[in-house]
N, C-alpha and C positions, 0 to 999 in steps of 0.2 A: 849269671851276672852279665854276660855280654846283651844279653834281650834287654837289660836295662838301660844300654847306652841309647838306644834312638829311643826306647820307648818313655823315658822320663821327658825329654826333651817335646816330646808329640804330645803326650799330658798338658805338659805348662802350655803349651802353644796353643793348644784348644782353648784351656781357661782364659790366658792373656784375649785370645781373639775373642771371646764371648764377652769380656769384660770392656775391650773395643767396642765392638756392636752396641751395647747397653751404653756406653758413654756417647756416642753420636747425635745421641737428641740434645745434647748440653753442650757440646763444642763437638760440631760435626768436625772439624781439620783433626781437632787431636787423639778423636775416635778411630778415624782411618787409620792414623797413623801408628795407634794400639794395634788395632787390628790386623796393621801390613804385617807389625811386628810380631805378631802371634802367626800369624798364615806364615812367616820365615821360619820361625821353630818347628812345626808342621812340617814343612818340605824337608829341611836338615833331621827332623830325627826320623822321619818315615827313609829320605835314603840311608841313616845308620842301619834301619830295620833291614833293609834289603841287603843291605853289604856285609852284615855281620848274621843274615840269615844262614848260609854256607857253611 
């Protein structure tokens, strides 16, 4: 159960950011800003992975 605390988080975070990326050709601002918000899920559940690797 503990692998799934960063690893759920790192999932959404891929898809939100991919879902960023694909939206940038129709409003590049609010693309990015999908996308920052996906690369932040990313970074928080990869360091859960680490911390709760132990």
């Amino acid at each position: 159960m503990k692998a799934r605390e960063g690893l759920i988080p790192t999932v959404l975070g891929t898809v939100v950011t991919t879902t960023g990326i694909a939206v940038r050709r129709a409003a590049p601002a609010l693309g990015w800003g999908i996308a920052g918000f996906g690369l932040a899920h990313i970074v928080l559940g990869a360091i859960d992975l680490v911390q709760h690797r132990r």
